[in-house]
C-alpha positions in Angstrom: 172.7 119.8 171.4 172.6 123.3 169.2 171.7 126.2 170.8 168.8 128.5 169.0 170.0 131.8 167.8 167.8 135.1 167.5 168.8 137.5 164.6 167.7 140.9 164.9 166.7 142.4 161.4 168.2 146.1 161.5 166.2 148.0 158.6 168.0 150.8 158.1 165.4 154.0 156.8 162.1 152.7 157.2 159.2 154.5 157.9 158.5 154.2 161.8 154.8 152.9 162.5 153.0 152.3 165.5 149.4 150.5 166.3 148.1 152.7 168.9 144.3 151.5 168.5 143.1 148.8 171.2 142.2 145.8 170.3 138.5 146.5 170.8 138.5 149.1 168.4 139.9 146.7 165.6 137.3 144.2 166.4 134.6 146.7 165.8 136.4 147.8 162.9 136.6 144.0 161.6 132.4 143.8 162.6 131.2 146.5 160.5 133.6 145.3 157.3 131.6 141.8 157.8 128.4 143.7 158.4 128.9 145.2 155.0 129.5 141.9 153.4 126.7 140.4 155.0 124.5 143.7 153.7 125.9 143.3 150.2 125.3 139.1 150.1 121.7 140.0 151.5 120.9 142.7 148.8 122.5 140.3 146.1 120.5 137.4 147.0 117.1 139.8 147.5 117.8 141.0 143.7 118.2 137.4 142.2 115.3 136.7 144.3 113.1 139.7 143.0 114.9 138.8 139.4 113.6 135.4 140.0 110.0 136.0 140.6 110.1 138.5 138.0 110.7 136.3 135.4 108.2 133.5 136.5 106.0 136.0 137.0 106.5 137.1 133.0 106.4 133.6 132.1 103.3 132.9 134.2 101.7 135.8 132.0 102.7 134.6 128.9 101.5 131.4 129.5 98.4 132.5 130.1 98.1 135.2 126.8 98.7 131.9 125.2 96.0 129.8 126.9 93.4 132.6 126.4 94.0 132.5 122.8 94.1 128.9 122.5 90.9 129.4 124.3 89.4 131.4 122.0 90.9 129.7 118.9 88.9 126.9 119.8 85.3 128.5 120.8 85.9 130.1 117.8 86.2 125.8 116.3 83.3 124.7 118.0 81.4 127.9 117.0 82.3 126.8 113.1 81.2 122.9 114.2 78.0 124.4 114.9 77.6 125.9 112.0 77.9 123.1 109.9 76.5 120.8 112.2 73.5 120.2 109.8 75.5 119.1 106.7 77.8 116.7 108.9 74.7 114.9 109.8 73.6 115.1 106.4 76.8 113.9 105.5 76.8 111.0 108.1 73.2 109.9 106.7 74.5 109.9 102.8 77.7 107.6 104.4 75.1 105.3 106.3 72.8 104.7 103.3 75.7 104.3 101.1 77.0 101.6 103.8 73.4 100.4 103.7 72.8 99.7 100.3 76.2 97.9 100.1 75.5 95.4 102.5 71.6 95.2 101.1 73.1 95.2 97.4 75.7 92.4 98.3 73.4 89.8 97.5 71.9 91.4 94.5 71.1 89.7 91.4 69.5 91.6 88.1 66.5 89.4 87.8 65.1 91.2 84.9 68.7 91.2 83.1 69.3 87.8 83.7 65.7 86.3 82.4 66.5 88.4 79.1 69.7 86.2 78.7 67.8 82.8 79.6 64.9 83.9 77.0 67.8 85.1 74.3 69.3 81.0 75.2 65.6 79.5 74.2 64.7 78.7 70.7 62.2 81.5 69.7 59.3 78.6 69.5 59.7 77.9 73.6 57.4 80.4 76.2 58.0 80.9 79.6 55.3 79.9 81.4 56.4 80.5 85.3 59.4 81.2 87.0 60.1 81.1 90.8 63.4 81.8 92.1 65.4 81.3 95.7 68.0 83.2 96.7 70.6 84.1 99.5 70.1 87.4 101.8 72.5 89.4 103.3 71.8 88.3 106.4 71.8 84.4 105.7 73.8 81.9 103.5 71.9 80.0 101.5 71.2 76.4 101.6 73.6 74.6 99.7 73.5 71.1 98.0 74.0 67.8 99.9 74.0 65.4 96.5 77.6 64.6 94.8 78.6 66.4 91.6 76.3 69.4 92.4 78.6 73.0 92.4 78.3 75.6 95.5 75.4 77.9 94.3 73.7 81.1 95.9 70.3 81.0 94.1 68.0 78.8 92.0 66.1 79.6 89.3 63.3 77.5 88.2 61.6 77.3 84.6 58.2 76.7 83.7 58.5 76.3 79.6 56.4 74.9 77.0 57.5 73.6 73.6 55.5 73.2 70.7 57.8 70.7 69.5 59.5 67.6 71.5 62.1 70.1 73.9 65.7 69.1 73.1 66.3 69.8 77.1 70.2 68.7 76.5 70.7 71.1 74.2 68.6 73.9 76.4 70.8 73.0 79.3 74.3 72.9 77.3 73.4 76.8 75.7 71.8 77.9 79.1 75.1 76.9 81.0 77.3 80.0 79.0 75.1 82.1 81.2 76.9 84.3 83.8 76.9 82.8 87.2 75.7 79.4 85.7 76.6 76.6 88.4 74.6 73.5 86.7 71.1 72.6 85.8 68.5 69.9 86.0 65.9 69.1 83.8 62.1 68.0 85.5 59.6 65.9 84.2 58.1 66.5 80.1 54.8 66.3 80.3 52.1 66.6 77.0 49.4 69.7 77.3 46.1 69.3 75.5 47.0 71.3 72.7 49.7 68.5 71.6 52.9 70.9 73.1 55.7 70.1 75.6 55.7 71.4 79.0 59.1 71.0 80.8 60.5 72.3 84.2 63.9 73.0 84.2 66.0 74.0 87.6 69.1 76.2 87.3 71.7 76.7 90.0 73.7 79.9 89.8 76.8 81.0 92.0 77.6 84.5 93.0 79.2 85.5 89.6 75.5 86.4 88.9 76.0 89.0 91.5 75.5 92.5 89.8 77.7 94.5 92.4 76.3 97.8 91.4 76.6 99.0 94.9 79.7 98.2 95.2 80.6 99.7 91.8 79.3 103.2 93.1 81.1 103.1 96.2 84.7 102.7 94.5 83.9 105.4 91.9 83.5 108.0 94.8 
């Protein structure tokens, strides 16, 4: 078993020193360095504090700068709505009878056009007597055919037509069928007037490609 051994240091010129203070006198000393510390922390975290609500207090500003103006920007909007409120509704009105007359025109056909064509088809010899004509609506298909051979047709168109002369009604029906919209025709009974001339009837069916689509025209021209 070794035995410990002490070794004095011997420093030879040193400066001799000596702690005469108590050890309360330290401890106070020790209390006001951490009081200083805890002053200095406390001061620190005051200013970030203060720094802190200075800066949401800038922002909270600006933020509302920018909400007054947005504010205003748009009172000053609705103030200009107002203004022209009166053409927006006249606009609106122009839209809706525009919209109106496309649905209302969808089912339009040019009567007046299309009995100039029929009477330019006739020999010059034949009058027309009568016509009555059927045709679909806007708001309802119309009626078609339940007989074989007889094409899809949107109106009908029936002549009232007297011939001085026996009526070739083939013939009639074979130059009225170039006629726009022309789905097929029938021919009624011939009968003889007093006078000696030919009365005939003659029914025409006609499809939608008798549709004059003005309306429609207008609206893609805008």
């Amino acid at each position: 078993m070794s035995r410990a051994s002490v070794v004095d240091e011997l420093i030879i010129g040193g400066e001799p020193r000596a702690d005469l203070l108590p050890p309360e006198v330290k401890a106070g000393l020790r209390g006001k360095a951490l009081q200083r510390g805890l002053l200095i922390a406390v001061v620190a975290v005051v200013v970030l504090v203060a720094g802190g609500v200075g800066v949401a207090t800038w922002q909270a500003m600006q933020g509302q700068s920018r909400l007054a103006a947005a504010q205003s920007r748009t009172a000053e909007l609705l103030t200009e709505q107002v203004q022209y409120l009166e053409v927006r509704q006249v606009q609106d009105a122009v839209d809706a009878t525009i919209a109106a007359q496309q649905v209302g025109g969808s089912t339009e056909i040019d009567w007046k056009d299309y009995l100039q064509r029929v009477r330019e088809v006739l020999p010059s010899d034949v009058t027309i007597d009568s016509v009555t004509f059927d045709a679909a609506t806007p708001l309802a298909p119309y009626d078609q055919a339940i007989a074989p051979l007889q094409q899809a047709r949107v109106a009908t168109l029936t002549l009232l037509v007297t011939s001085p002369t026996l009526p070739g009604v083939p013939d009639w029906l074979r130059d009225l069928s170039a006629l726009p919209g022309y789905a097929d025709g029938t021919p009624g009974a011939i009968t003889q007037t007093d006078t000696g001339a030919f009365q005939v009837s003659v029914t025409l069916h006609i499809n939608e490609q008798a549709y004059s689509g003005r309306f429609a025209d207008a609206a893609g021209s805008e």
